[in-house]
C-alpha positions as CSV (number, residue, x, y, z in Angstrom):
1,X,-6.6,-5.8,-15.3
2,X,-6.9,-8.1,-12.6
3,X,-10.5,-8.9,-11.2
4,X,-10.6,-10.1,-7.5
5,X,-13.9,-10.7,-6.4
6,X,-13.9,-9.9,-2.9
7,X,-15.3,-13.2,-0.5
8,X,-18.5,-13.9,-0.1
9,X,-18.9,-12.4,3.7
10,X,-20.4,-14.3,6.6
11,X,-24.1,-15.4,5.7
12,X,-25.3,-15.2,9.2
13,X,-24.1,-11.5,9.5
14,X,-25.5,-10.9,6.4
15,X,-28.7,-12.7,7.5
16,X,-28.7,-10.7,10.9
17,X,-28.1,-7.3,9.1
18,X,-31.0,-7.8,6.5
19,X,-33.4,-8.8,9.1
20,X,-32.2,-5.6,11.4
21,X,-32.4,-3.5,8.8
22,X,-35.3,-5.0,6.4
23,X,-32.8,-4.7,3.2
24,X,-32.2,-7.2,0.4
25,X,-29.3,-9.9,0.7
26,X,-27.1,-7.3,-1.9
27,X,-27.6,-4.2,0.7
28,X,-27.1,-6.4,3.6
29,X,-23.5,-8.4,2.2
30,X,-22.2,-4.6,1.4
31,X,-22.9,-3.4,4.8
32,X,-20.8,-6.8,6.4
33,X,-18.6,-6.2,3.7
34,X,-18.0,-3.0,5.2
35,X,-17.5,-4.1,9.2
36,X,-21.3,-2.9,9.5
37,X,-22.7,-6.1,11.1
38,X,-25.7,-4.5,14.0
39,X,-28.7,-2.0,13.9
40,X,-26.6,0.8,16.0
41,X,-23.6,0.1,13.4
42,X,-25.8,0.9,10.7
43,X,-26.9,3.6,12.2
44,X,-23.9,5.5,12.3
45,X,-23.1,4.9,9.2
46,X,-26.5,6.5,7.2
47,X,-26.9,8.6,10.1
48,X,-23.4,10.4,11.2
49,X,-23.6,12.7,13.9
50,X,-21.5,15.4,15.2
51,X,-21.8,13.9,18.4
52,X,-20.0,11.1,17.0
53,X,-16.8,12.9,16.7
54,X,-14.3,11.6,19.7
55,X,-13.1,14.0,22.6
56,X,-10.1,15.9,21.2
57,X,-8.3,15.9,24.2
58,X,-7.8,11.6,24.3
59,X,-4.6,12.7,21.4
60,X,-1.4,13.4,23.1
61,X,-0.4,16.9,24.0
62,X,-3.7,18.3,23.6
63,X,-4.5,20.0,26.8
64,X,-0.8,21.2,26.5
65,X,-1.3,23.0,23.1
66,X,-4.7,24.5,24.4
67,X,-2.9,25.7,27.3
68,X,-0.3,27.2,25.4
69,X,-2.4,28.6,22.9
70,X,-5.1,30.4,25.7
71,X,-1.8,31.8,27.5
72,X,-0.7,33.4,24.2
73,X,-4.7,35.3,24.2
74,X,-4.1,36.0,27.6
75,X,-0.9,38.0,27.2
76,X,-2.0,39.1,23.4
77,X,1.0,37.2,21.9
78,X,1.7,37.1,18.0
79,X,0.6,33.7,16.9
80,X,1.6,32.7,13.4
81,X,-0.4,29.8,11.5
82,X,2.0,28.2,8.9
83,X,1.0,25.7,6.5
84,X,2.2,23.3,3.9
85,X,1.5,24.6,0.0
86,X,-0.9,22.2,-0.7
87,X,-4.6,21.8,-0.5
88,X,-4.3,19.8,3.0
89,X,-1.6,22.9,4.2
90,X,-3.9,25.9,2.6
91,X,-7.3,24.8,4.0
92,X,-5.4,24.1,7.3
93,X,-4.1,27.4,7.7
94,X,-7.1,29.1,6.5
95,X,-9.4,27.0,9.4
96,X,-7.1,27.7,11.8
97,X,-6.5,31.4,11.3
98,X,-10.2,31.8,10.8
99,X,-11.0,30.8,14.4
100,X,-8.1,32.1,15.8
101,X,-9.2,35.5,14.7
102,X,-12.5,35.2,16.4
103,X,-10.5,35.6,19.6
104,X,-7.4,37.6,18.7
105,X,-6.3,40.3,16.5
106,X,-2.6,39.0,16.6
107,X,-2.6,36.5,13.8
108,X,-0.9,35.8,10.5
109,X,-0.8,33.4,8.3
110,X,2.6,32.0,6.5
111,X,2.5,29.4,3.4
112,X,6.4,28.6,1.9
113,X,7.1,29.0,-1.3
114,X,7.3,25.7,-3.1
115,X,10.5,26.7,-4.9
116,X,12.4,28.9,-2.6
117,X,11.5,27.1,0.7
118,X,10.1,23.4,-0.3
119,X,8.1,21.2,1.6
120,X,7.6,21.5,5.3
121,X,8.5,24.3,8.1
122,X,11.5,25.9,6.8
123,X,14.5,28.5,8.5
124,X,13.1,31.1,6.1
125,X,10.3,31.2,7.9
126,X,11.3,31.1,11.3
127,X,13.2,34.3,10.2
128,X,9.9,35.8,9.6
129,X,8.5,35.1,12.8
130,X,11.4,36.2,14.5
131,X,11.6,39.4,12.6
132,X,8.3,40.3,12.9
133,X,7.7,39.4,17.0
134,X,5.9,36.2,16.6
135,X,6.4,34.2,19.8
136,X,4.3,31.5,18.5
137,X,3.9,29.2,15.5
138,X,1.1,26.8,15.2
139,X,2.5,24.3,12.5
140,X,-0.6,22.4,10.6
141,X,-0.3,19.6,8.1
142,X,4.0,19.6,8.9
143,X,6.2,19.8,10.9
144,X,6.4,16.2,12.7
145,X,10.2,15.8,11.6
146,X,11.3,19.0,12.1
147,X,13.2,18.7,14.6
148,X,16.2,21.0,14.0
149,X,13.9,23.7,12.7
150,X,12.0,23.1,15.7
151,X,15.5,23.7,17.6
152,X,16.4,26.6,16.0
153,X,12.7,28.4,16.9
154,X,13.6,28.0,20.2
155,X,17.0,29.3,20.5
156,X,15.4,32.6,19.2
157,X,12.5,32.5,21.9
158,X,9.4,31.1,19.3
159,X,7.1,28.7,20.6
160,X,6.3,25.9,18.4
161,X,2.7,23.7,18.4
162,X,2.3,21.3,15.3
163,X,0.0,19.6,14.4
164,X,0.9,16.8,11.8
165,X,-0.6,13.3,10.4
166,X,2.2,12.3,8.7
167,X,4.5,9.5,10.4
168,X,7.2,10.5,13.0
169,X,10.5,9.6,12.3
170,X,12.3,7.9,15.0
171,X,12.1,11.3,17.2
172,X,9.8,14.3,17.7
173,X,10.0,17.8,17.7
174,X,11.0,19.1,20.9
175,X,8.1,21.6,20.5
176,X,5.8,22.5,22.7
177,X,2.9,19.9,21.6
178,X,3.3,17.9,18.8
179,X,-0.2,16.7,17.7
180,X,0.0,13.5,15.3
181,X,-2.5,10.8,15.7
182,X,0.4,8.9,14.2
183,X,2.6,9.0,17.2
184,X,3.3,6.1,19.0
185,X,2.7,7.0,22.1
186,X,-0.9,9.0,21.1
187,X,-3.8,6.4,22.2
188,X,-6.2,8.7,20.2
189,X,-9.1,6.4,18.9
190,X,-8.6,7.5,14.8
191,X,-4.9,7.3,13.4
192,X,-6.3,8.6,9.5
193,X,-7.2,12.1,9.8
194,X,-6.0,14.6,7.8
195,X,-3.8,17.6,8.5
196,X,-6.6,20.0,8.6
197,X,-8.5,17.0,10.6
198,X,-6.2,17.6,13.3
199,X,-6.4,21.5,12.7
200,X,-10.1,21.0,13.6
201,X,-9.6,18.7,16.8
202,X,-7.7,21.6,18.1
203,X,-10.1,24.1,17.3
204,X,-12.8,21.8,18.7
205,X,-10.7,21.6,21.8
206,X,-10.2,25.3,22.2
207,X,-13.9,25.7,21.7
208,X,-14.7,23.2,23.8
209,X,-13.1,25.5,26.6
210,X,-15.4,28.6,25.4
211,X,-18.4,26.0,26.0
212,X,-19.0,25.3,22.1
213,X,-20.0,22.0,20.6
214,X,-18.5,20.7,17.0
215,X,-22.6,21.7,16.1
216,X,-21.0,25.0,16.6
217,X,-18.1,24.4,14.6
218,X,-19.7,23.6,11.2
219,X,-19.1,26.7,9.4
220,X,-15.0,25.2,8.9
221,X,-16.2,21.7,7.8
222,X,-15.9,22.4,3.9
223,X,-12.3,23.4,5.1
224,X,-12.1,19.8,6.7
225,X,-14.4,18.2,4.0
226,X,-11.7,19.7,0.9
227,X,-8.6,18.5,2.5
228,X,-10.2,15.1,3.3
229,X,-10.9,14.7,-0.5
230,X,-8.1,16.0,-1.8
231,X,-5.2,14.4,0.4
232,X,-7.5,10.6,-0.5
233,X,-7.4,9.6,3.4
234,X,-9.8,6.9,4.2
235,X,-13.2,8.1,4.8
236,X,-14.1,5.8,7.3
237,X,-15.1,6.7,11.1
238,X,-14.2,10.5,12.1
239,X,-13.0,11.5,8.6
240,X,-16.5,9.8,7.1
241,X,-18.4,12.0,9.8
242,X,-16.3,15.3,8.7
243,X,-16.5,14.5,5.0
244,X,-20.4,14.2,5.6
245,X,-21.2,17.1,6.9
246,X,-18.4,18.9,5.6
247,X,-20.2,17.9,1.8
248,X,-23.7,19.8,2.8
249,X,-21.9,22.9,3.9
250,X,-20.4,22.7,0.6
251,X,-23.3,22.4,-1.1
252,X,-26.0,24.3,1.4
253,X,-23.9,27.4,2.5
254,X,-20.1,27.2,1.8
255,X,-17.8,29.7,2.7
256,X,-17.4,32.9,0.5
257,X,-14.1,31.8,-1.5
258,X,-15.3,27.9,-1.9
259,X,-18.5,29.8,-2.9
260,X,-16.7,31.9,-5.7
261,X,-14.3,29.3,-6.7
262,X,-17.4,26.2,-7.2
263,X,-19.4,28.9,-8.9
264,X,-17.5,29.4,-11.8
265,X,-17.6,25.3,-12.7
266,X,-21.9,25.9,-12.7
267,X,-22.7,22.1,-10.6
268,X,-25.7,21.7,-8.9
269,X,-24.2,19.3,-6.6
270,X,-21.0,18.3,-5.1
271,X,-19.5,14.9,-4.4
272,X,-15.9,14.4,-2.4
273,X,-15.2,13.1,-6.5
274,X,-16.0,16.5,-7.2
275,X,-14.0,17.7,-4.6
276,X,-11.0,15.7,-6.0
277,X,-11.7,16.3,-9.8
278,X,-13.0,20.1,-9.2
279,X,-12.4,22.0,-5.9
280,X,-8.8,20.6,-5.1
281,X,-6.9,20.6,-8.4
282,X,-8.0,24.8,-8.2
283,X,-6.8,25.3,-4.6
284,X,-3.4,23.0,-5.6
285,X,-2.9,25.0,-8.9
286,X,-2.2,28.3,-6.9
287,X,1.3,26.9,-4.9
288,X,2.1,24.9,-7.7
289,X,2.0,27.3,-10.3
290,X,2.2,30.9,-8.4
291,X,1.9,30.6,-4.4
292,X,0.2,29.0,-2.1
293,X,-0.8,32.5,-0.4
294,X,-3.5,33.2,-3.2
295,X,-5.3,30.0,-1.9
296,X,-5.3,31.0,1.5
297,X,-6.7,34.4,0.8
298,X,-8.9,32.9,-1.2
299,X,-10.2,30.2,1.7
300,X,-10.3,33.1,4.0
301,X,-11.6,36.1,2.1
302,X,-15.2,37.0,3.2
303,X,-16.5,40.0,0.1
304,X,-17.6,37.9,-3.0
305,X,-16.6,40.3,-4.9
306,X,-12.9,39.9,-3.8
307,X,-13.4,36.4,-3.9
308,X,-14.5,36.0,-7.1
309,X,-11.4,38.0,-8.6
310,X,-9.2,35.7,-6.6
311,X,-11.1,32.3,-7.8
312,X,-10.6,34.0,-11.4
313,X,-6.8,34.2,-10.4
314,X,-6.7,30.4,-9.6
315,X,-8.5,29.5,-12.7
316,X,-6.0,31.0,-14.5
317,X,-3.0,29.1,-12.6
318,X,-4.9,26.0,-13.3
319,X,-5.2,26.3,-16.7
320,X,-1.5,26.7,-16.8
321,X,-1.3,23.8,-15.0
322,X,-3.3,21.7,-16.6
323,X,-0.8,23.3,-19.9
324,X,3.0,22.3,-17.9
325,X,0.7,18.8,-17.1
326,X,0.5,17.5,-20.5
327,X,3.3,18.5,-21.9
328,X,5.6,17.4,-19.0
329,X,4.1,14.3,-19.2
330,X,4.3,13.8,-22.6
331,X,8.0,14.3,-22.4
332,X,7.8,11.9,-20.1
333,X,6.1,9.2,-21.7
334,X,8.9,10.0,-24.5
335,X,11.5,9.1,-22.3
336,X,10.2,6.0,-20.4
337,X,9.7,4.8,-24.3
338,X,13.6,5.4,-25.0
339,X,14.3,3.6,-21.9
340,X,12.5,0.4,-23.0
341,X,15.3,-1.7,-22.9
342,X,15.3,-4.0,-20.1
343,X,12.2,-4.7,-17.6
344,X,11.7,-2.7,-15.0
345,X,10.1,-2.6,-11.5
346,X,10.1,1.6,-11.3
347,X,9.4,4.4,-13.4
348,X,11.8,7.2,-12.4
349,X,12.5,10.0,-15.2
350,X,14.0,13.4,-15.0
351,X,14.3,16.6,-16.6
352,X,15.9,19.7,-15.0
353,X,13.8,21.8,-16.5
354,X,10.1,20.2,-15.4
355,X,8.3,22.8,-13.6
356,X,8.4,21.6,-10.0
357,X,4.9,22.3,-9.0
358,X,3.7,19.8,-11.3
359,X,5.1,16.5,-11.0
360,X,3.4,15.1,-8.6
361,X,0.3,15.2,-11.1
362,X,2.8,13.8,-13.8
363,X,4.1,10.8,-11.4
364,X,0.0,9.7,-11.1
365,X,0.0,9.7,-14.7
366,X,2.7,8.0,-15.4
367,X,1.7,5.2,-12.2
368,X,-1.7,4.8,-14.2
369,X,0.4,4.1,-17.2
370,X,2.7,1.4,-16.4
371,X,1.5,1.0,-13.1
372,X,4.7,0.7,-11.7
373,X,6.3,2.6,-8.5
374,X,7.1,6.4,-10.0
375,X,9.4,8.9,-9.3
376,X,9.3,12.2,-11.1
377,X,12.7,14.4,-10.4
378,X,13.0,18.1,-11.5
379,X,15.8,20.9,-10.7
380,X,15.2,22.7,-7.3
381,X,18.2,25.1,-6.6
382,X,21.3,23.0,-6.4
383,X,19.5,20.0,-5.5
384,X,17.1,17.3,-7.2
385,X,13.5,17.2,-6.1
386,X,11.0,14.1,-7.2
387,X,7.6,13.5,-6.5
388,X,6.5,9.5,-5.6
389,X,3.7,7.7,-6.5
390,X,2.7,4.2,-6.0
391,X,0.7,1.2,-7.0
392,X,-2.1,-0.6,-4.6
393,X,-0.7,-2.7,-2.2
394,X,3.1,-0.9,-2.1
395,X,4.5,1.0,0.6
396,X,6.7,3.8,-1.0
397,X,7.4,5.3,1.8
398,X,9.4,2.4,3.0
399,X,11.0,2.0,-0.2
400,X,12.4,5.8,0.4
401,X,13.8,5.0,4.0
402,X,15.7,1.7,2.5
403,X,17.4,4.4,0.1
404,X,18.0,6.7,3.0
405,X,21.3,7.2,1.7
406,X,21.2,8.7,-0.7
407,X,18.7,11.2,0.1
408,X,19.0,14.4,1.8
409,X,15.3,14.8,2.9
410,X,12.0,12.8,2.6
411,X,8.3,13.1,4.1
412,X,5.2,11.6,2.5
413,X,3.0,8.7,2.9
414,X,2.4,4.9,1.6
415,X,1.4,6.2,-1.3
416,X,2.4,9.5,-2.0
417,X,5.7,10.9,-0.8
418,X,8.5,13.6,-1.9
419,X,12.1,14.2,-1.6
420,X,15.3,15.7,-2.3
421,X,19.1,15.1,-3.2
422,X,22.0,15.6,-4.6
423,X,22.3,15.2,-8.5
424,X,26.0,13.1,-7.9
425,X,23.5,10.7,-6.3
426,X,21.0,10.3,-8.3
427,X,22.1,7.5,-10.8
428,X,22.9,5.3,-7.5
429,X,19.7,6.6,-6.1
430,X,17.7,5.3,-8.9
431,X,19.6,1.9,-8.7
432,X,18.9,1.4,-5.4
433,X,14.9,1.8,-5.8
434,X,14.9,-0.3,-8.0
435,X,16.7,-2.6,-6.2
436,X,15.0,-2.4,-3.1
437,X,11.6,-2.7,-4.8
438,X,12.3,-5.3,-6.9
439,X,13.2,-7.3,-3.6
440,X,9.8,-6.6,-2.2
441,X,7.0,-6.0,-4.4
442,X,4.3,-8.5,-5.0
443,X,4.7,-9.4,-8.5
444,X,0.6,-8.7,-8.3
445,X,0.8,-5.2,-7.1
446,X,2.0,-5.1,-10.9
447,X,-0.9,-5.7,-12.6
448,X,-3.9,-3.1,-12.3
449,X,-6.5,-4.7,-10.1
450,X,-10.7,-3.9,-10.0
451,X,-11.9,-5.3,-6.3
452,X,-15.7,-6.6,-7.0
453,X,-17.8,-6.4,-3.5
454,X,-20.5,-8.7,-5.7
455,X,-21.7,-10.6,-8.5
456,X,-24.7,-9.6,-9.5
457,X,-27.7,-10.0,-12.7
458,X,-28.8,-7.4,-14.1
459,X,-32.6,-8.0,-13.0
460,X,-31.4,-7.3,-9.4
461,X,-30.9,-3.2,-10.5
462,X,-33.6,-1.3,-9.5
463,X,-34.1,2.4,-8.1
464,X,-34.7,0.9,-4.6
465,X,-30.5,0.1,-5.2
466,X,-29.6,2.5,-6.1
467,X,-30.9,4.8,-3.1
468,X,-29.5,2.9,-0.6
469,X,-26.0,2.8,-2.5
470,X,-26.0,6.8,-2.6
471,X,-26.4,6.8,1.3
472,X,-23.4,5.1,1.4
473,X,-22.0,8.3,0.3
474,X,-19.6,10.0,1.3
475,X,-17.1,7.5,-0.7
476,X,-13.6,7.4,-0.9
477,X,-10.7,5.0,0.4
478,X,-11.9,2.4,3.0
479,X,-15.4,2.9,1.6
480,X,-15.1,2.9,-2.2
481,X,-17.9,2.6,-4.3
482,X,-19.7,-0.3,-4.8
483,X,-18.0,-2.3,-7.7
484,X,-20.7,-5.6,-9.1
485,X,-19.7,-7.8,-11.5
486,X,-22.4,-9.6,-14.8
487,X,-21.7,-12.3,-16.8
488,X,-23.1,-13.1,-19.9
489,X,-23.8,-9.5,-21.2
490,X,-24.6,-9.1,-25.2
491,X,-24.6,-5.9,-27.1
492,X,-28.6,-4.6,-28.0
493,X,-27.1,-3.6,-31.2
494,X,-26.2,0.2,-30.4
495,X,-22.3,-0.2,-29.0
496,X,-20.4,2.2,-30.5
497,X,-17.3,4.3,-29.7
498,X,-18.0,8.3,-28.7
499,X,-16.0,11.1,-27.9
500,X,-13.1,12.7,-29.2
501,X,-10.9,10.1,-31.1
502,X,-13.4,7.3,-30.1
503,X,-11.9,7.2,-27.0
504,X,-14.8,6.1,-24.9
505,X,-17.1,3.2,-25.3
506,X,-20.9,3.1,-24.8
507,X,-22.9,0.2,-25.3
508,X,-26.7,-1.1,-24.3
509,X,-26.5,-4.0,-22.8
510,X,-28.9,-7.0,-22.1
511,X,-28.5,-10.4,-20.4
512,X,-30.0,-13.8,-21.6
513,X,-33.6,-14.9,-19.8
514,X,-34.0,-10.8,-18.2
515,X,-35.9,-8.5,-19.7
516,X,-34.0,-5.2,-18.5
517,X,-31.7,-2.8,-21.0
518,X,-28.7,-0.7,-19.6
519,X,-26.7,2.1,-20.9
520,X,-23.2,1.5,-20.0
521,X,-20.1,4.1,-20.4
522,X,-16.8,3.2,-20.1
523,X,-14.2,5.9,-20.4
524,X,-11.1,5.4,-22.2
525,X,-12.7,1.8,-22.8
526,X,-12.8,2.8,-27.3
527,X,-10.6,0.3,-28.1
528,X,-12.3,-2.8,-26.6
529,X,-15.5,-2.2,-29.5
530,X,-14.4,-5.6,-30.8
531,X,-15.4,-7.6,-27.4
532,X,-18.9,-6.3,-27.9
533,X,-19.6,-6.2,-31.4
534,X,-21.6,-8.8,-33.3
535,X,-23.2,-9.8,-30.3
536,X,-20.7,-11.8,-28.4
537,X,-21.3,-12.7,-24.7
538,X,-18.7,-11.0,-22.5
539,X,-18.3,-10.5,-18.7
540,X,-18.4,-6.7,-17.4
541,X,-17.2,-4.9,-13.9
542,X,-18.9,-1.6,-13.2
543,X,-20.4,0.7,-10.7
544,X,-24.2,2.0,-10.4
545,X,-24.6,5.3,-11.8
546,X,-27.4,7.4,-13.0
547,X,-27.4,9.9,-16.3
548,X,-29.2,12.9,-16.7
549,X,-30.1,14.0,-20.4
550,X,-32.5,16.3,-21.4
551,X,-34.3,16.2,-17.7
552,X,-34.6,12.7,-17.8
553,X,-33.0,11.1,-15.2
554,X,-32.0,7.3,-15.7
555,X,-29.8,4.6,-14.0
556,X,-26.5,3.9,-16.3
557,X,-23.6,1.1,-15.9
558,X,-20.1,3.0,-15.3
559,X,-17.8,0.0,-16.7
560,X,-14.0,-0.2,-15.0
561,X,-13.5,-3.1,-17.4
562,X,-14.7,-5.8,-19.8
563,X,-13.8,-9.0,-20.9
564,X,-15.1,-11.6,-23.8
């Protein structure tokens, strides 16, 4: 693993920040470190605020959509709310329909199937909207690159609004609005929200016309908050402020499916890590494994009683999922082994018979393996479908569109993305990837790397720290957790290996000429024992943490990585 410490930032910013803030030098370098560099900076970031939130009507085709959408109240029009199949899609479509509800009867709710429809807004469901008199379709978290689907609507009279966040291709949808922060010709002030994000700006704009306020919108930010986590956008301005307040809804007074499904997993408290590790893999599990309908009834259900059969439901998907998981993978594994042969720049491995809905989760885990760009294919119809997944640093996206050939379809992002083609092409395909990013890749981007914000002793961890490091909360890309690196760490004596086969590593650690004693964990960390033992000096990256056991509540070292 690499270790970059990141550069010292300016010293009169810092020096400005601590004297505006009355913070220590650490505090104040974290805060610069973050583009936080006045008083009324800081301010927004410990202190978000609804009112924070930008006017939804500065992105493109807004007042168009609310038009559109007021006309179809006015003349009690059948409005259908399709979403994607994932958690992003689900929570989306389960905002969306929720408010629309609170002003018409004439809504429904349409997720595709993952295996009979795939990704994105498909002729299927047109069909359905046709044959059931729906005039209008409000697309959320898809969409942006439909454009024949979006052609096809038309020619049979239905309206189509979407509201997307993924990037355009080179033209959009001939739809009534197309909402995408990502458009090039949207001026709106935030390109990173989510799919449900921009479900929410247009709710906020069609309340907005009622005479609401996003203070009155809160009861859909654990929607918002969810899809933030789980889709891993940056939580930085707008998202940070959604995330936020999305987080105590969660935990305070969540709606009655998030309710059912975060009760059965008995946490006091919720993170967005929880989110990611707990709430989304749940949501997920029901369209890969079943449908994504179960997640949306779920989201929208409002007896407990219902609810809590329905979480139970979605348990059980996920523990089939978390089943196909391993053993996919480990077939996987298996073949990337046999492969060994020559070195290569991309993992891509496929098996007709992988379930579909799970390799996605099986291309992270084989990116945190070899940490090299992934592609997972499976069997879908008479067609190949993959998952991607990339390293830090890559763009796979743009390795996809310079293998445009040989693909039939492809949406996704930088890091994530998904497509399909024929199985005649998939030998050149997986030539060409490899081609195309062994042309482009850092050699870097290679090799793992842990970004340290500072170097720190250990007699510089107190509590007083570590409570202004939880108010940097809510973390996730663009405001990750603060990573600190010690030198000259030695072993108290009591490093040993825990867990099931040893796996983990935990280890009280001291530093010459200070006085204080951590705890420090480091998961999946059993077989570097040796660097610590007999007490030999060694060098340690880690984050802040605190442990509870048995009602005592202390600080702990979470180690990303050691070295002698």
């Amino acid at each position: 693993m690499r270790w970059t410490l990141k550069p010292k930032p300016d010293s009169n910013k810092v020096e400005v920040i601590k004297n505006a803030l009355k913070v220590d030098e650490i505090t104040a370098a974290l805060l610069v470190q973050r583009g936080i560099e006045n008083y009324d900076q800081a301010k927004l970031f410990f202190r978000p605020s609804l009112s924070d939130l930008h006017n939804p009507f500065l992105m493109k085709d807004m007042d168009i959509a609310v038009a559109r959408i007021e006309a179809a109240f006015l003349q009690n029009e059948n409005i259908l709310v399709y979403g994607d199949y994932d958690v992003d899609g689900t929570t989306s479509v389960a905002l969306m329909s929720s408010y629309l509800k609170t002003r018409t009867d004439n809504v429904a709710t349409y997720i595709p199937d993952r295996y009979d429809e795939g990704y994105g807004i498909s002729y299927k469901g047109i069909d359905f909207a046709n044959d059931n008199s729906f005039s209008l379709i409000i697309a959320l978290d898809c969409g942006v690159k439909a454009i024949d689907k979006v052609k096809y609507a038309k020619e049979k009279g239905i309206d189509f609004i979407i509201c997307d966040h993924h990037r355009p291709g080179e033209s959009i949808p001939n739809a009534i609005a197309v909402l995408d922060p990502k458009r090039e010709d949207c001026n709106y002030p935030y390109k990173e929200l989510c799919g449900c994000g921009v479900g929410f700006k247009l709710v906020q704009a069609l309340a907005f016309k009622e005479g609401k306020t996003p203070e009155d919108l809160t009861e859909y930010l654990d929607l918002v908050a969810t899809a933030i986590g789980a889709d891993i956008v940056p939580i930085t301005g707008e998202n940070r402020v959604l995330a936020y307040f999305g987080l105590q809804v969660i935990n305070q007074n969540p709606r009655i499916g998030i309710k059912a499904l975060i009760a059965q997993v008995k946490k006091k408290e919720f993170t967005i890590t929880d989110v990611v590790f707990i709430v989304a893999p749940r949501i997920n599990a029901a369209g890969r494994m079943k449908h994504g309908n179960y997640a949306v009834t779920l989201l929208i259900e409002e007896d407990y009683a219902l609810a809590e059969e329905y979480a139970s439901e979605i348990e059980t998907f996920n523990t089939d999922r978390r089943e196909a998981d391993k053993q996919i993978t480990e077939e996987a594994l298996k073949q990337i082994e046999e492969q060994k042969e020559q070195k290569r720049f991309t993992t891509v491995v496929y098996n007709e018979t992988w379930h579909k809905g799970v390799i996605g989760i099986v291309a992270s885990r084989l990116t945190e393996t070899y940490y090299r760009p992934t592609l997972v294919f499976t069997k879908s119809g008479n067609m190949l479908a993959a998952s991607a997944r990339s390293v830090s640093g890559f763009d796979v996206y743009n390795a996809l569109e310079g293998c445009a050939e040989y693909i039939e379809q492809f949406g996704g992002h930088k890091y994530a993305a998904g497509l399909t083609l024929k199985e005649e092409n998939y030998q050149s395909f997986k030539n060409k990837f490899e081609a195309v990013v062994k042309d482009t890749i850092d050699a870097n981007s290679l090799v793992p790397e842990v970004r340290v914000d500072y170097k720190i002793d250990l007699n510089q961890i107190d509590a007083r720290l570590w409570r202004i490091i939880r108010q940097f909360a809510p973390f996730g890309p663009g405001n990750m957790t603060p990573v600190f690196m010690t030198e000259n760490l030695l072993d108290t004596g009591y490093g040993k290996c825990v867990g099931e086969e040893d796996k983990h590593l935990r280890v009280t650690v001291t530093q010459r000429d200070t006085n204080n004693k951590f705890v420090c964990i480091g998961f999946g960390m059993g077989d570097k024992i040796d660097l610590v033992s007999n007490r030999k000096p060694f060098d340690a990256v880690y984050s802040i943490d605190e442990n509870e056991w048995q009602g005592r509540v202390s600080l702990q070292l979470k180690l990303r990585d050691i070295k002698g």
